[in-house]
C-alpha positions as CSV (number, residue, x, y, z in Angstrom):
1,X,8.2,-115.0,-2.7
2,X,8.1,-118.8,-3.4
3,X,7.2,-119.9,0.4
4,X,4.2,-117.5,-0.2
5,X,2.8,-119.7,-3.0
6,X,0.1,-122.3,-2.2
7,X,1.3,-126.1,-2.8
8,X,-1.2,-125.8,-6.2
9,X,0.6,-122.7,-7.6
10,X,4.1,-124.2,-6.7
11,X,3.5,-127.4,-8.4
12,X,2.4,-125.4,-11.1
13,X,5.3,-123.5,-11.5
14,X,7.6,-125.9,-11.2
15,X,6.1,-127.5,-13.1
16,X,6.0,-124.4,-16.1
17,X,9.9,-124.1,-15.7
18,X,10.5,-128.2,-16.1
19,X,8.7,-128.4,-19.0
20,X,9.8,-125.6,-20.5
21,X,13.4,-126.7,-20.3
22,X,13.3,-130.2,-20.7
23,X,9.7,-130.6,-22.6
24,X,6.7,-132.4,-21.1
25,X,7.9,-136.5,-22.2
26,X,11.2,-136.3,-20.4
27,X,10.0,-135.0,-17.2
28,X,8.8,-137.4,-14.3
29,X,6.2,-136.6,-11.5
30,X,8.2,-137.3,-9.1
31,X,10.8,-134.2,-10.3
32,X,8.3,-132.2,-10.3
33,X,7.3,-132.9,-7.1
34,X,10.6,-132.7,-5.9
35,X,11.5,-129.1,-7.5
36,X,8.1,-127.9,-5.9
37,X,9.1,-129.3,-2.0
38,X,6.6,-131.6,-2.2
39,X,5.1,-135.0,-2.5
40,X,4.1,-137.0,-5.8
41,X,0.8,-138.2,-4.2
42,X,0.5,-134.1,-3.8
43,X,0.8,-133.3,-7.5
44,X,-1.6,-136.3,-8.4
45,X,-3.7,-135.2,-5.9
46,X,-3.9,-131.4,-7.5
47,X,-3.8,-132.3,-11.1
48,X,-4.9,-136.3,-11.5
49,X,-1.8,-136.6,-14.3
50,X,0.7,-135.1,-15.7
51,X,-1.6,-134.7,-18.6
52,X,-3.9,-133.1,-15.9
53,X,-0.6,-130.3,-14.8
54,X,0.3,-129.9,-18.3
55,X,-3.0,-128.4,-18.9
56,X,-2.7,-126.8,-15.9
57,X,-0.1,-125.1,-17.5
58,X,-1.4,-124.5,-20.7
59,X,-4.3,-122.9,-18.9
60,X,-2.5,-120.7,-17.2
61,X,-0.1,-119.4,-19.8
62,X,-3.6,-118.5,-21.6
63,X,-4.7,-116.6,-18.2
64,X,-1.3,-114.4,-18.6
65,X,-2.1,-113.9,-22.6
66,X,-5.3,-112.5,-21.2
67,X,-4.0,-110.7,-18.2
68,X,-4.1,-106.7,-18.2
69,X,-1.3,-106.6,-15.6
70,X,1.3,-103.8,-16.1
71,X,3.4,-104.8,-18.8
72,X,6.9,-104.7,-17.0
73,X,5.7,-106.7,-14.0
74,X,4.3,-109.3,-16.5
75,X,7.6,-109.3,-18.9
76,X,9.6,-109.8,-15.2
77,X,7.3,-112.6,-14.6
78,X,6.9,-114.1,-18.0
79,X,10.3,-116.0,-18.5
80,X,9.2,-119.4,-17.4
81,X,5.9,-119.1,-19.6
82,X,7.7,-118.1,-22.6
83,X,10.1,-121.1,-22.0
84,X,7.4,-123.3,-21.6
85,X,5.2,-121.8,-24.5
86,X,8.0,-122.0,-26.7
87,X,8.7,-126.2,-25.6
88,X,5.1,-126.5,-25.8
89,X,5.0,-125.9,-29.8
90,X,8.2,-127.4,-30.1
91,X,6.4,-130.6,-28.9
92,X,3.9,-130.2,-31.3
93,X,0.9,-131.7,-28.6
94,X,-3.0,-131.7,-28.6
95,X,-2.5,-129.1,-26.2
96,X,0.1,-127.0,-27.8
97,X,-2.0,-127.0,-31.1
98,X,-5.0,-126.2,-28.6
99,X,-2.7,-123.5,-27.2
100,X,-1.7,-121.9,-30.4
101,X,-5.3,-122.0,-31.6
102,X,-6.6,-120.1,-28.5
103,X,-3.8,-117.4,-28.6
104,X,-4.8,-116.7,-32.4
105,X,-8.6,-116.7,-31.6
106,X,-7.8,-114.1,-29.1
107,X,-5.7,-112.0,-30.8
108,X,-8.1,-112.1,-33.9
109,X,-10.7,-110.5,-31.7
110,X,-8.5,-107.9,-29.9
111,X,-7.0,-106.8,-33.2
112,X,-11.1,-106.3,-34.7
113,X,-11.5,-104.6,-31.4
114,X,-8.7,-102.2,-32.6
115,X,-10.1,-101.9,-35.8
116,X,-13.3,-101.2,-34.8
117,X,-11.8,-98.5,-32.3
118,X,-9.6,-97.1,-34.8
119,X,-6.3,-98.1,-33.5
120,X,-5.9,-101.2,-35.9
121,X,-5.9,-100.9,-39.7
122,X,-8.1,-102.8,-41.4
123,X,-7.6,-105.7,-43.7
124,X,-8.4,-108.2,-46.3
125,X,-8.2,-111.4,-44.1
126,X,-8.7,-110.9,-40.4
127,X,-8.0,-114.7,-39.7
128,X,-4.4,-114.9,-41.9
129,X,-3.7,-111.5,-40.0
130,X,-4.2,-112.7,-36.4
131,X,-1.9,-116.0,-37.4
132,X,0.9,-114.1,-38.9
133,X,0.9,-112.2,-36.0
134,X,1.2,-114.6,-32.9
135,X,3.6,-116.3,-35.3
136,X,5.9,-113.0,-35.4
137,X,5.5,-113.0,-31.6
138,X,6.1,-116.4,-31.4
139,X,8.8,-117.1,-33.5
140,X,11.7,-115.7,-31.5
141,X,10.8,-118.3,-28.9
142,X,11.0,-121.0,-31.2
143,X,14.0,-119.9,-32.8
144,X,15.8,-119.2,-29.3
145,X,19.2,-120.8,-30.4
146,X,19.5,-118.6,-33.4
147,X,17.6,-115.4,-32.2
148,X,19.7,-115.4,-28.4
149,X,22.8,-116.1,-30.8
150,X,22.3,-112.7,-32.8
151,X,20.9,-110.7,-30.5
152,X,23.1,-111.7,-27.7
153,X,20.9,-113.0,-25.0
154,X,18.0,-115.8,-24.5
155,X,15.0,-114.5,-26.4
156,X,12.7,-115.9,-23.0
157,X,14.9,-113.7,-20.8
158,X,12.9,-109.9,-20.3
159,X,15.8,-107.3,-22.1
160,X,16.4,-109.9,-25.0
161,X,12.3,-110.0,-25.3
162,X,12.1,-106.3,-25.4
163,X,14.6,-105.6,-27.5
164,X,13.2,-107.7,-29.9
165,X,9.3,-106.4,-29.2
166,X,10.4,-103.0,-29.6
167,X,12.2,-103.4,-33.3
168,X,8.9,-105.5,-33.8
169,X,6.5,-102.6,-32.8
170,X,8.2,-100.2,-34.3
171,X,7.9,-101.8,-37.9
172,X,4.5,-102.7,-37.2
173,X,3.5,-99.0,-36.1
174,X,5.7,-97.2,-38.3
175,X,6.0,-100.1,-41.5
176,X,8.8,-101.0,-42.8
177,X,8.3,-100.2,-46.8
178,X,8.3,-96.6,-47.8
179,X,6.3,-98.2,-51.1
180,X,3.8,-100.7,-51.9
181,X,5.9,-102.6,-54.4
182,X,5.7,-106.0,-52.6
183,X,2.0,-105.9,-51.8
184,X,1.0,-105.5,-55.3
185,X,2.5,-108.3,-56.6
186,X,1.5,-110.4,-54.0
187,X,-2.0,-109.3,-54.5
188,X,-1.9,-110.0,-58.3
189,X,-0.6,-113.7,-57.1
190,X,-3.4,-115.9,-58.2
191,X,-5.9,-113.2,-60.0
192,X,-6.3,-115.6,-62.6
């Protein structure tokens, strides 16, 4: 419940759902402050800047990446961050470059934890893996127009995101060639 959030964690999430739908240059402070129920001098107070809350932000959208919450109370949840993670690399900021680096470091490690547990295949580049990857993920946010104009809903709203995970998962579990026609050429590319 919103009244049940400290001034901090509403600032912060007004703060998540402004800049996701307007990105971080057009929005002021003061609405900020204003969507949150409280002062200006409260959010400078908190986060020195709006530089200071957009990290902030960034920070915690990292925290939820991390998070080991169950997975339908942190899709519920998760609409303003994937706004604002999607208007973040739209921006194409320090921070959102910062962002997208930290995302891939961390997947890169889970997916060799996988590997080394058996769950994850291996591969010949753990690094272009990892980035191809998040940018999979990623890419329906980015692409909301098109992606919410096929698939018949906002890809940051939950039952557009799961439908879209779901087809996702299933050609990553189950693949999507029945041969390995395209990976051998691509692997001859550059055997010179």
């Amino acid at each position: 419940m919103r009244s049940d959030l400290t001034a901090r964690a509403r600032i912060r999430d007004a703060a998540l759902a402004r800049f996701g739908a307007e990105g971080v240059a057009a929005v002021s402070v003061r609405a900020i402050a204003a969507d949150a129920g409280v002062s200006a001098a409260l959010v400078l107070h908190h986060f020195g800047s709006k530089d200071g809350l957009r990290q902030a932000c960034d920070e915690y959208v990292l925290e939820g990446v991390e998070s080991e919450a169950d997975l339908g109370e942190l899709l519920e949840a998760a609409t303003p961050v994937r706004r604002y993670l999607a208007r973040a690399l739209l921006d194409g900021t320090a921070g959102a470059s910062a962002l997208f680096d930290s995302i891939v470091a961390r997947t890169e490690s889970w997916l060799a934890g996988g590997e080394a547990e058996g769950w994850v295949r291996p591969c010949l580049d753990a690094r272009a893996r990892a980035v191809t990857y998040v940018s999979w993920l990623l890419a329906p946010l980015v692409l909301s127009g098109h992606v919410g104009r096929l698939l018949g809903g906002d890809p940051a709203e939950t039952a557009t995101a799961v439908r879209a995970a779901r087809s996702g998962l299933e050609m990553l579990t189950h693949g999507l060639f029945t041969d390995d026609r395209f990976l051998s050429a691509y692997l001859g590319v550059g055997d010179d």
